[in-house]
KOLSEVO-457823 format. One record per atom (N, C-alpha, C): residue in three letters; x, y, z. Coordinates in pm, whole numbers, plus 50000, padded with zeros to 5 digits. Example, Ala and Ser with C-alpha at 12.3 -4.5 7.8 and 13.67 -1.06 7.14 Angstrom:
// residues 2
ALA513194943150780/ALA512304955050780/ALA513204967050780/SER512854977550708/SER513674989450714/SER512905000350787/
END
This chain:
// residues 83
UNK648830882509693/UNK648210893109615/UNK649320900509541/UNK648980902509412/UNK650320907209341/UNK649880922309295/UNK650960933209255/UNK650570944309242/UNK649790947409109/UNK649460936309016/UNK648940939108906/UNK646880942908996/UNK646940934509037/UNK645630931809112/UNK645090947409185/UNK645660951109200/UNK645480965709257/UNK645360980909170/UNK645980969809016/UNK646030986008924/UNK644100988508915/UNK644101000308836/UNK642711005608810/UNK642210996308704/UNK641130996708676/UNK640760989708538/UNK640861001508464/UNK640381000308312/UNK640671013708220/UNK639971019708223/UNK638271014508250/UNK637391026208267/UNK638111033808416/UNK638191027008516/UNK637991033108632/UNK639331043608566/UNK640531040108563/UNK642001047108533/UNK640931063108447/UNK639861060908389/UNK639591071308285/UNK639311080408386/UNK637531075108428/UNK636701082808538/UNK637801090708605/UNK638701085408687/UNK639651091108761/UNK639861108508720/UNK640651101908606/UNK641481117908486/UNK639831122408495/UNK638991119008446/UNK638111128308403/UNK637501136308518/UNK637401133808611/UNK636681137308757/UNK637941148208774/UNK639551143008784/UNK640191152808796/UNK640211164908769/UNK640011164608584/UNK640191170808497/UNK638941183208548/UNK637711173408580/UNK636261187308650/UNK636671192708760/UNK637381185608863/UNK637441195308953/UNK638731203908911/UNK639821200408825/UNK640431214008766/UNK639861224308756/UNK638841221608668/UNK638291234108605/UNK637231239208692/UNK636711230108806/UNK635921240008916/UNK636231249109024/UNK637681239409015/UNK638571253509093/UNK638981266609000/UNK638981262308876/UNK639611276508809/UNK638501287708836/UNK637131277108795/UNK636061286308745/UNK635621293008885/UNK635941286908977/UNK635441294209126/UNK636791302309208/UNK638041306009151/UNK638961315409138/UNK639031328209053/UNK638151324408934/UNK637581333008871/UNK636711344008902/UNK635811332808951/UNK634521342909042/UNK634751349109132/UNK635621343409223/UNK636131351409369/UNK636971365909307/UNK637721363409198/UNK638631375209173/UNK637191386909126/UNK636521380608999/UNK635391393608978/UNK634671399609089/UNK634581389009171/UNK633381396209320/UNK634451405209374/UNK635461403909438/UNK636501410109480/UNK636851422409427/UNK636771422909244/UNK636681437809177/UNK635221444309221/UNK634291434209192/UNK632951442909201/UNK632671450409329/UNK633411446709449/UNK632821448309608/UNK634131462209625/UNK634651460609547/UNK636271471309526/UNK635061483309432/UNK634471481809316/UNK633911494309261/UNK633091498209363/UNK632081487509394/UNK631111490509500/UNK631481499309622/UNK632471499309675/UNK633111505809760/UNK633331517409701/UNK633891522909572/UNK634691532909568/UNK633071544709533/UNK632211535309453/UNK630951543609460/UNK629971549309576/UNK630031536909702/UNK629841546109810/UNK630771552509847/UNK631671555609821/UNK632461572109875/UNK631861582009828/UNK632101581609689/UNK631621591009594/UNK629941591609627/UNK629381582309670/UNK628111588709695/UNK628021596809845/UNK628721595409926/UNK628951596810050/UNK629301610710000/UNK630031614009989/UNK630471629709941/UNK629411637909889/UNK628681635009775/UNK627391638109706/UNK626341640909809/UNK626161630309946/UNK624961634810013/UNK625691647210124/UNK627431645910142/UNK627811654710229/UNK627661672510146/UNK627911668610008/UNK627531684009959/UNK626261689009926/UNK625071679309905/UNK623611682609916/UNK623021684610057/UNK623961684110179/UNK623701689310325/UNK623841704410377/UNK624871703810304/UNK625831716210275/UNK624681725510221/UNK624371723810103/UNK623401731210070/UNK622101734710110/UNK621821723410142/UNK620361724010214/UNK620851733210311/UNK621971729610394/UNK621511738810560/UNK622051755210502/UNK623001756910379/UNK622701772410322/UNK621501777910297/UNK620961769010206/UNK619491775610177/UNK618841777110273/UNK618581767710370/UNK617541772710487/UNK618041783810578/UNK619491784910602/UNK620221794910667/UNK619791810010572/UNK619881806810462/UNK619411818510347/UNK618491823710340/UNK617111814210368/UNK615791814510368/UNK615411819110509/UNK616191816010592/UNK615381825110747/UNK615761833410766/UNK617231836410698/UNK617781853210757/UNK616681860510634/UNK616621857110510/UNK615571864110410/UNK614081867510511/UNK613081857310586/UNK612201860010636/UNK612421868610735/UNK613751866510847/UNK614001881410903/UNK613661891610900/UNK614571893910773/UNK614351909010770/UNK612841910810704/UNK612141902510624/UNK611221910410565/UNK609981912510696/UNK610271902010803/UNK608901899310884/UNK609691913510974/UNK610731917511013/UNK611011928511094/UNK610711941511050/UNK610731941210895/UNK610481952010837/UNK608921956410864/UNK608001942910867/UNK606451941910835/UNK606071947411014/UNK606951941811067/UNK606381940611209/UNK607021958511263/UNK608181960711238/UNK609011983111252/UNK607311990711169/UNK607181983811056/UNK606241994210993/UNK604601997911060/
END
């Protein structure tokens, strides 16, 4: 058996490069994607902080106002109830 016998034929030698050539570019294109998901899950993150903060200062408020709102009924129901 001589080493000519073993080369590719030319189609096959092509298919080869060309199959190569796709999975080149399916690795690029799926290095690609991993880097955008990786930014997106990075904003995603930085927006739940920022929302995290937002519900910690609408707590804040709520428990003022209601703190506001019962010392207000206080006095007016003590006043109603002295008179």
């Amino acid at each position: 058996m001589s080493g000519l016998e073993n080369k590719p034929s030319g189609q096959s030698y092509e298919c080869e490069n060309c199959c190569s050539s796709l999975v080149s570019q399916l690795l690029e294109t799926i290095s690609n994607q991993s880097q955008q998901m990786t930014a997106l899950i990075s904003s995603h993150a930085e927006q739940n902080v920022l929302l995290a903060k937002i519900i910690d200062q609408n707590n804040e408020l709520i428990a003022e106002f209601i703190q506001d709102n019962d010392e207000g009924n206080e006095s007016s129901s003590s006043g109603y109830l002295d008179g």
